[in-house]
VORO-742646 format. One line per 3 residues: number of its first residue (from 0); their letters; for each residue x, y, z of C-alpha. Coordinates in steps of 0.02 Angstrom, whole numbers. Layout:
! residues N
NUM> a> X,Y,Z ~ ...
! end
This chain:
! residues 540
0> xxx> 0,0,0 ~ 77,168,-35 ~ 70,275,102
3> xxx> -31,450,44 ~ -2,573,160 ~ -106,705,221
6> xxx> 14,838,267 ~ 82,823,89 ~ -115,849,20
9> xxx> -123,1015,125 ~ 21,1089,65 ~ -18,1046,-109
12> xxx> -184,1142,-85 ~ -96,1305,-25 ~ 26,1314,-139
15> xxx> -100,1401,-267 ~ -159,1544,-179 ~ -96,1708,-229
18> xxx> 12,1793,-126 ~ 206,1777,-36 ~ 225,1709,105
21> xxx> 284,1535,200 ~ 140,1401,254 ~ 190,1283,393
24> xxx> 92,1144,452 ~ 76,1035,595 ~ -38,866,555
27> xxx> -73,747,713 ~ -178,588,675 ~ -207,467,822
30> xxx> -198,281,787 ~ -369,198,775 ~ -448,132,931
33> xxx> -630,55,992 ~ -760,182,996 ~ -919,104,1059
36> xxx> -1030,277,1066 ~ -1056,313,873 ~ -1223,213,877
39> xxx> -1261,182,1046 ~ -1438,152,1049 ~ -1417,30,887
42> xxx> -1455,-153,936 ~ -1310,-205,944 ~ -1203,-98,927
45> xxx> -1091,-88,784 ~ -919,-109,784 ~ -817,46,771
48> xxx> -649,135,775 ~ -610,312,810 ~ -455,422,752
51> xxx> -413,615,807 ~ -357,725,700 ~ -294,910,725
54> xxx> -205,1019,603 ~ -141,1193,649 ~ -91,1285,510
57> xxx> 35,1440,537 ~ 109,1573,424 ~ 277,1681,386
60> xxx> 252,1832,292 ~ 443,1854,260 ~ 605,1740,293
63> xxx> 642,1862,440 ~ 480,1852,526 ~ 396,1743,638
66> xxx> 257,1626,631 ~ 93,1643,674 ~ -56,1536,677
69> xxx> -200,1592,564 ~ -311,1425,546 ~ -350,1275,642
72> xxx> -467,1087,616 ~ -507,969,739 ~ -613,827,650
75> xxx> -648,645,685 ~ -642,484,561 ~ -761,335,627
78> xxx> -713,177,547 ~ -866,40,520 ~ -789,-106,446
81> xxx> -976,-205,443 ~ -1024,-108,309 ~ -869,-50,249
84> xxx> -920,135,276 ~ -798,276,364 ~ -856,432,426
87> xxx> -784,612,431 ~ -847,728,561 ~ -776,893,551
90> xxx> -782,970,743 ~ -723,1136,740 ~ -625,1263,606
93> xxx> -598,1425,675 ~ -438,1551,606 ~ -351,1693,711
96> xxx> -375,1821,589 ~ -201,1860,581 ~ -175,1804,417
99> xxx> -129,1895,241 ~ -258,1905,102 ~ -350,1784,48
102> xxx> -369,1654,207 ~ -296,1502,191 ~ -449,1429,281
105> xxx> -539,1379,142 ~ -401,1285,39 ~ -347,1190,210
108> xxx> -523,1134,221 ~ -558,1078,60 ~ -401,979,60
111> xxx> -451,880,203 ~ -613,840,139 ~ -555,796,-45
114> xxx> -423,676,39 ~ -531,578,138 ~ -687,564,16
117> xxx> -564,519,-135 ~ -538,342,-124 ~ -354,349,-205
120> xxx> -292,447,-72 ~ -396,392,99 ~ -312,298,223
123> xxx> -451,198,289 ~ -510,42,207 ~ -691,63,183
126> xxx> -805,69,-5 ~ -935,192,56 ~ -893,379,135
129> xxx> -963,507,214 ~ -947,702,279 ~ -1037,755,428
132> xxx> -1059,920,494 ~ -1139,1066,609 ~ -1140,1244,542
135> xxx> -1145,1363,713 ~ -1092,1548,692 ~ -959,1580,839
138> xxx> -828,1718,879 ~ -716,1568,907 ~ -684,1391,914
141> xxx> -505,1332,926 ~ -391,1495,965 ~ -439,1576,1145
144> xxx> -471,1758,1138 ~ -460,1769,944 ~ -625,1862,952
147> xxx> -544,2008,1029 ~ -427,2031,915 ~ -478,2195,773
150> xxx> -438,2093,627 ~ -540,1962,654 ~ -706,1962,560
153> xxx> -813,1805,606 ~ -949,1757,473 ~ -1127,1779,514
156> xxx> -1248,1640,519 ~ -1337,1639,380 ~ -1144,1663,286
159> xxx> -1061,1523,353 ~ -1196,1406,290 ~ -1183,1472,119
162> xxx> -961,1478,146 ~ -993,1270,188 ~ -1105,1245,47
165> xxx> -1003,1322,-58 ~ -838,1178,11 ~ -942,1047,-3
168> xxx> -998,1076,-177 ~ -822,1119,-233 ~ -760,958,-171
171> xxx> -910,866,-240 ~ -864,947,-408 ~ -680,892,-383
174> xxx> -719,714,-348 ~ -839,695,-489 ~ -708,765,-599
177> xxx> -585,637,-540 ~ -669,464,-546 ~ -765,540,-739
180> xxx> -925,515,-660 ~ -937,355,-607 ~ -964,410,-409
183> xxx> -1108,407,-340 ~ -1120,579,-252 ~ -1265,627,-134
186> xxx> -1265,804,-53 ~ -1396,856,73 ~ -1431,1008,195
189> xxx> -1544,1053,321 ~ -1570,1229,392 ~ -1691,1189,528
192> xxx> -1833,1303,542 ~ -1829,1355,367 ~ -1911,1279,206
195> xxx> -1842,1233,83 ~ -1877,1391,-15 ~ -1835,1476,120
198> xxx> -1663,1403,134 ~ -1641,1420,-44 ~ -1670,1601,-38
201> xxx> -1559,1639,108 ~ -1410,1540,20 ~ -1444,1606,-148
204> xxx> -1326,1733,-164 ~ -1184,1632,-59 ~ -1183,1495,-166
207> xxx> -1208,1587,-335 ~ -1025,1597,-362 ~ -990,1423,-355
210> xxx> -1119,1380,-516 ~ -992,1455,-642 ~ -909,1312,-650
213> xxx> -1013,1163,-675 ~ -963,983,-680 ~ -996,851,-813
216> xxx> -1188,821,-741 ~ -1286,937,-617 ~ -1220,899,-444
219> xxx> -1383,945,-353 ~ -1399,981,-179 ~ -1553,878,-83
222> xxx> -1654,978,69 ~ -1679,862,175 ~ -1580,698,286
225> xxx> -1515,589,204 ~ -1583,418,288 ~ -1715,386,149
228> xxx> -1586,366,-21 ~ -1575,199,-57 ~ -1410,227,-156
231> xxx> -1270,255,-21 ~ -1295,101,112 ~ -1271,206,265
234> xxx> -1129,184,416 ~ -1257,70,541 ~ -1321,-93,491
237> xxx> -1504,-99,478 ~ -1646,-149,601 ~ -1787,-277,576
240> xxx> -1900,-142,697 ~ -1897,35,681 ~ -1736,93,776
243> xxx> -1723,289,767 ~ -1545,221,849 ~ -1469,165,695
246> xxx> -1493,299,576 ~ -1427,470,697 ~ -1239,437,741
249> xxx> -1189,509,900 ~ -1057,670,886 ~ -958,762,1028
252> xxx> -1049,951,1032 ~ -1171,922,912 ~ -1373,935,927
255> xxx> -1421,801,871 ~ -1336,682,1007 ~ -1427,787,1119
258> xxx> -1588,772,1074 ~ -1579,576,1022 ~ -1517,549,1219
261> xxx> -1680,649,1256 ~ -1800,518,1141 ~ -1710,371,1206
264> xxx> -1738,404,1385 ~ -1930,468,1366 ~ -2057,374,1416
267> xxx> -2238,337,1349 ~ -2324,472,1453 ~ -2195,595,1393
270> xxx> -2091,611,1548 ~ -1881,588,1543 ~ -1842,435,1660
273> xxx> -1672,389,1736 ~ -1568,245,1673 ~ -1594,106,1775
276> xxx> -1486,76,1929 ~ -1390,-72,1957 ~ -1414,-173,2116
279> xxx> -1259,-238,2212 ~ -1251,-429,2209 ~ -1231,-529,2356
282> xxx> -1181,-715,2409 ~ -1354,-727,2475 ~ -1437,-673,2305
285> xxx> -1298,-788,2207 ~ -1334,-948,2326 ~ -1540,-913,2288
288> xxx> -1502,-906,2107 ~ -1390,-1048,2094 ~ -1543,-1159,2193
291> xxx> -1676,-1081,2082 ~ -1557,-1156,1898 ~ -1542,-1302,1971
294> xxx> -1737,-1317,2014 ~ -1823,-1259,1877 ~ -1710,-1247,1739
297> xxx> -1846,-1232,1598 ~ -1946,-1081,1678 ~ -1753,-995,1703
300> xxx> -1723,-1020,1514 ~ -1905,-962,1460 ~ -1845,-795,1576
303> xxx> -1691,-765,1501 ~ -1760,-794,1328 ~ -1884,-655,1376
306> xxx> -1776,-535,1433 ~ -1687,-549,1274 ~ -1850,-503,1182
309> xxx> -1848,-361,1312 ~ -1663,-300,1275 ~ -1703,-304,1076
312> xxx> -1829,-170,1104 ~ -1788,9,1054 ~ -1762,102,1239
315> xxx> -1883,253,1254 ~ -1970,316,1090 ~ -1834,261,985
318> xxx> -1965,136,915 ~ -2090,275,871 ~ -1992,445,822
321> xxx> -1966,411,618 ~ -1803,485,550 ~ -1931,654,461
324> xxx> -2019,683,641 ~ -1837,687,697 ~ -1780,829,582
327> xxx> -1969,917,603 ~ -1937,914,784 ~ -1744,994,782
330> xxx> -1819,1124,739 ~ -1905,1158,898 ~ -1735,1138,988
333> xxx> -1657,1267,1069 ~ -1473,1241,976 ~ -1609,1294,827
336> xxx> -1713,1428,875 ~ -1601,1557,967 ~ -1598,1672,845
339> xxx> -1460,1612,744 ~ -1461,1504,567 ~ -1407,1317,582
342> xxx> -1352,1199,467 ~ -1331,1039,449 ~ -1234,956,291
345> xxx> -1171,786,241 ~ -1085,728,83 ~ -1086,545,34
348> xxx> -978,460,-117 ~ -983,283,-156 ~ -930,187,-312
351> xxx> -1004,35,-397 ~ -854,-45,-449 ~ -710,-8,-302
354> xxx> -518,-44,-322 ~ -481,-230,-256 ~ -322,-219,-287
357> xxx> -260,-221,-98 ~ -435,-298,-32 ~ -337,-477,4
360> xxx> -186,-386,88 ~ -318,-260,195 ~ -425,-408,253
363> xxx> -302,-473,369 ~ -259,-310,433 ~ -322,-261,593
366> xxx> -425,-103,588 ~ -325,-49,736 ~ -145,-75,698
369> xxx> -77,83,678 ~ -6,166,527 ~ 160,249,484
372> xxx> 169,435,548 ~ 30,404,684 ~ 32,467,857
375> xxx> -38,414,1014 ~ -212,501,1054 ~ -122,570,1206
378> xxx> -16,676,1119 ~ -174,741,1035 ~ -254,770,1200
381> xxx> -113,874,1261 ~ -97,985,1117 ~ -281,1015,1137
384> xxx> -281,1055,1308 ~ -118,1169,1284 ~ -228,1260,1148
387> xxx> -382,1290,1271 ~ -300,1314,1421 ~ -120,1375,1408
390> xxx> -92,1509,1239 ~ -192,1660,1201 ~ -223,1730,1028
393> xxx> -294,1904,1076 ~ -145,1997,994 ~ 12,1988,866
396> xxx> 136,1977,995 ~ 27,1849,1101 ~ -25,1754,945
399> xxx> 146,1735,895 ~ 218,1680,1069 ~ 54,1562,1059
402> xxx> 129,1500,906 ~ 285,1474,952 ~ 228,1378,1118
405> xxx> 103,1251,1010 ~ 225,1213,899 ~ 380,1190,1024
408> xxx> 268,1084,1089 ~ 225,950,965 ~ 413,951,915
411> xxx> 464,915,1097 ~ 329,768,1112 ~ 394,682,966
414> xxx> 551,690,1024 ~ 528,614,1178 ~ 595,770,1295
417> xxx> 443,772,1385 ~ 440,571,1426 ~ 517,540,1616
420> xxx> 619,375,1620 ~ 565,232,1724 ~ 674,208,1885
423> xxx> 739,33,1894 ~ 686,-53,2068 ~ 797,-199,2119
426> xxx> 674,-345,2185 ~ 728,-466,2319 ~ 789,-633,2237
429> xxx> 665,-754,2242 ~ 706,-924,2327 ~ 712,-1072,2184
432> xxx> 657,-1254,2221 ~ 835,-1306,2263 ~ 864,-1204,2405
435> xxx> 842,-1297,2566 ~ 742,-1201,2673 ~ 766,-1172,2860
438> xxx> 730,-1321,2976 ~ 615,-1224,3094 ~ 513,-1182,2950
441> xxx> 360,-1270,2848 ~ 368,-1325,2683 ~ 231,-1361,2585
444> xxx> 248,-1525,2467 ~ 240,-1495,2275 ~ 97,-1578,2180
447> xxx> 139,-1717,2085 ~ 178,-1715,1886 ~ 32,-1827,1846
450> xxx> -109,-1702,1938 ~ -12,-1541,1836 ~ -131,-1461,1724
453> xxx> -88,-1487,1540 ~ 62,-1320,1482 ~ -54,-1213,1406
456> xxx> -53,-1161,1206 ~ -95,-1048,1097 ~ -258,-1108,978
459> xxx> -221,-1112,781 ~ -278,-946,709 ~ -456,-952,636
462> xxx> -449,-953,435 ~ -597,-909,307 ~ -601,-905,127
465> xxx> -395,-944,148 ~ -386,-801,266 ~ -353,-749,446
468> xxx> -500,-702,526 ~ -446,-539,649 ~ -511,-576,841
471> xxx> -603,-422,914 ~ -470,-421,1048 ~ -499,-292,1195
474> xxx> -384,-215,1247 ~ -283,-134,1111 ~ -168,-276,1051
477> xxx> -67,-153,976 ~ 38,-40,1063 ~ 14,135,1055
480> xxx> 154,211,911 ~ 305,298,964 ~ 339,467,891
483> xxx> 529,505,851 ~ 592,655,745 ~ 595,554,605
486> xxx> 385,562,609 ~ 386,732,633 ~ 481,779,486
489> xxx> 439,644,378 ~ 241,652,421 ~ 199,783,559
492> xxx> 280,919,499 ~ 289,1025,352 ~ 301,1167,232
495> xxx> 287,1266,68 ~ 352,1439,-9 ~ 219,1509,-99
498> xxx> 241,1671,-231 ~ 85,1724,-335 ~ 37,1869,-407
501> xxx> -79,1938,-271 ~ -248,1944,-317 ~ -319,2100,-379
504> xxx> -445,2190,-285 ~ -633,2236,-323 ~ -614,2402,-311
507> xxx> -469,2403,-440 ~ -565,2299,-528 ~ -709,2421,-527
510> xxx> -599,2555,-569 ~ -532,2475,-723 ~ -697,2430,-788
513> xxx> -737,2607,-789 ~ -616,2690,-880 ~ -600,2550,-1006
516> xxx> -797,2575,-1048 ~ -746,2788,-1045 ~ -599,2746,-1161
519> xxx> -719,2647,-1290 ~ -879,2764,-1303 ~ -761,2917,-1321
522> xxx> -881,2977,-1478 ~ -1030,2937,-1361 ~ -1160,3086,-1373
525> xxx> -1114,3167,-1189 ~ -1285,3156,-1057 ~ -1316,3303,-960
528> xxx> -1388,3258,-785 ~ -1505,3386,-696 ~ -1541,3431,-538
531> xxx> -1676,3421,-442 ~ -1735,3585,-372 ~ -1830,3602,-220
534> xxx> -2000,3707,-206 ~ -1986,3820,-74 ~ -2124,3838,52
537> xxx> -2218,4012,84 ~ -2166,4101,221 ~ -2312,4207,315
! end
């Protein structure tokens, strides 16, 4: 498998936008491990793995200066190898608004996206793909005090939904481009509280830019979830019984989780009941149930065979909300009705006919073994709670000792500087069978080769279809990957020059138009504008 890597994608997205300057980027992607929550009210659950990612994107407006951070990501990627689907969930983007003209923002995010929905270039193994996110209009996300600082112009609600709309369709047009049409590309949106004329309306002018260039076919945009196409199998395996559990995945911060927690713990009068508490077990209660197996062993199986039924049920009114009352009713939500716009949009790709060119080698890969330039997710939590906690972006000079901190940082965890060595403890040599021991003292006779239990072995690995069948093992078999310098500067770390012509700016633009249109209708007849005189009142 060639190894794609992401940093390498990022920088290749930057190095088109006009402009000189220096880009330097930081990529940390934690190596897969369990993630139970994604579905957690599907019966069962379906398997899952979970990988961080965080990319903090700085700039260098001249050899001699320093760096300063002007954008940030922190996304998710949910692996579901049942159905071979993967999931992107982008968490938060936010920029310091420190940076030179035009933001870098919007190429770093539609590099990400473009590298995980593109098939040639993802790094997880699955056939079907899609992009998950939450539109919220926020002074800031990622950088602490970046609100405060004068540059920094957030977008407003209703312009951040049309700014996302206007990524995902580029990246939809990209893809479609790539494979010649053969994926199958659905995009959706919901603005909740709006129509969908409404919606339309409100996004019209943010998103007429992006029709100029159209692809081979009409990419069109659905209003509306997507959990009723039939063409994109999604992430969850399906339920024989209505399950409002296995269509809504569960995110970190997002409104939906929310409100699904709220449905599955309502009851059928309408009031929110506790999860049930777990009684302590005692020898008592163990003894009783022991005597009541051994007694009636066919009314203890017809029990347990009903409390199975019981367990398969959908827990609150998971079995009765439908996946359109869900959407109808996010719109009553308070995440929804403040004031501000929401949005919610999700991009899925699939093809009919996938690349099996690795599919024998990936099959007996463990979804969790981790992958060159991977770090531990504890790196990523420390950078994250360094970025929240310990920096502060409200100035230049603060921004760009932030910087410097954040990035020290990373460098100094890969090298291992802040890792404390083990202390070696010297244990007491242990006494061996052929020392005699002391006569005052007890000895207790060793058991006899013929009662020994059998040397235990390992079991032959299970094989199907010629091969190895990967155990669910829990814990981690894997251990969690080293960072060395070689990682950071072969994977972490990275950077690119970039010299454009800068981008011309509407009002030169404006002013060129006009004397180019005076400069061609020089023989025009000349118009002679009047003014408008006022009638003046009678004064008494």
């Amino acid at each position: 498998m060639s190894v794609n890597l992401l940093r390498n994608a990022l920088l290749d997205g930057l190095k088109d936008l006009p402009g000189t300057r220096e880009f330097h980027v930081h990529v940390l992607v934690s190596s897969p491990r369990k993630h139970a929550d994604l579905y957690p009210y599907a019966l069962p659950r379906p398997r899952s793995y979970l990988q961080d990612i965080l990319i903090l994107l700085s700039e260098q407006r001249t050899p001699d200066s320093q760096r300063i951070a002007v954008s940030g990501i922190e996304a998710c990627v949910y692996n579901i190898p049942t159905t071979s689907c993967a999931i992107l969930y982008v968490s938060k983007v936010d920029s310091t608004g420190q940076a030179c003209s035009p933001s870098p923002t919007s190429a770093l995010v539609h590099s990400l996206l473009l590298f995980y929905a593109d098939p040639a270039t993802r790094p997880v193994e699955a056939q079907h793909f899609w992009i998950h996110l939450f539109a919220r209009a926020q002074n800031q996300y990622l950088f602490p005090n970046s609100s405060e600082f004068v540059g920094k112009r957030p977008l407003s609600d209703v312009r951040l939904c049309g700014w996302w709309k206007r990524i995902f369709t580029g990246v939809a047009t990209e893809l479609d481009a790539r494979s010649q049409s053969e994926a199958i590309i659905r995009l959706n949106y919901v603005l909740p509280g709006y129509s969908e004329l409404e919606a339309e309306n409100s996004l019209k002018s943010m998103s007429s830019s992006s029709t100029s260039s159209s692809p081979p076919y009409p990419l069109r945009w659905t209003y509306g979830h997507p959990y009723s196409q039939q063409d994109i199998p999604l992430p969850c395996p399906k339920s024989e019984v209505l399950n409002l559990g296995h269509y809504i995945p569960w995110f970190d911060d997002d409104p939906k989780s929310r409100f699904i927690d709220e449905i599955a713990y309502t009851t059928e009068n309408g009031r929110v009941k506790s999860p049930a508490r777990k009684r302590t077990r005692t020898n008592s209660r163990l003894d009783l149930a022991k005597k009541q197996l051994e007694e009636d062993g066919e009314d203890v199986e017809m029990s347990a065979k009903k409390d199975d039924r019981k367990d398969e049920r959908p827990s609150g009114e998971l079995g009765i909300v439908l996946p359109d009352e869900f959407w109808e009713r996010m719109s009553f939500r308070q995440e929804c009705v403040a004031g501000a716009v929401t949005g919610f949009f999700t991009l899925g790709v699939t093809f009919p006919h996938p690349a099996s060119s690795n599919s024998s080698m990936h099959s007996s890969i463990s979804p969790l073994a981790p992958q060159p330039g991977q770090v531990s997710s504890q790196i990523n939590k420390r950078i994250m709670t360094s970025l929240h906690t310990a920096v502060d972006f409200s100035s230049t000079d603060f921004a760009t000792r932030a910087t410097e901190s954040l990035e020290g940082a990373i460098r100094g965890l890969c090298e291992g500087i802040a890792s404390i060595p083990t202390p070696i403890i010297q244990a007491p040599r242990p006494i061996r069978a052929t020392d005699r021991p002391p006569k005052a003292e007890r000895r207790t006779p060793e058991p006899s080769s013929l009662l020994a239990l059998p040397q235990p072995s390992t079991p032959p690995p299970r094989m199907a279809n010629g091969t190895r069948i990967v155990p669910d093992v829990s814990p981690n078999p894997f251990p969690e990957p080293e960072p060395s310098l070689e990682t950071y500067n072969s994977h972490i770390y990275g950077s690119v020059c970039v010299s454009n012509p800068d981008r011309p700016s509407k009002k030169a633009d404006t002013t060129a138009g006009v004397k180019e249109s005076a400069g061609s209708s020089a023989d025009a007849p000349q118009v002679t504008v009047l003014t408008v005189r006022r009638k003046k009142k009678r004064t008494e």
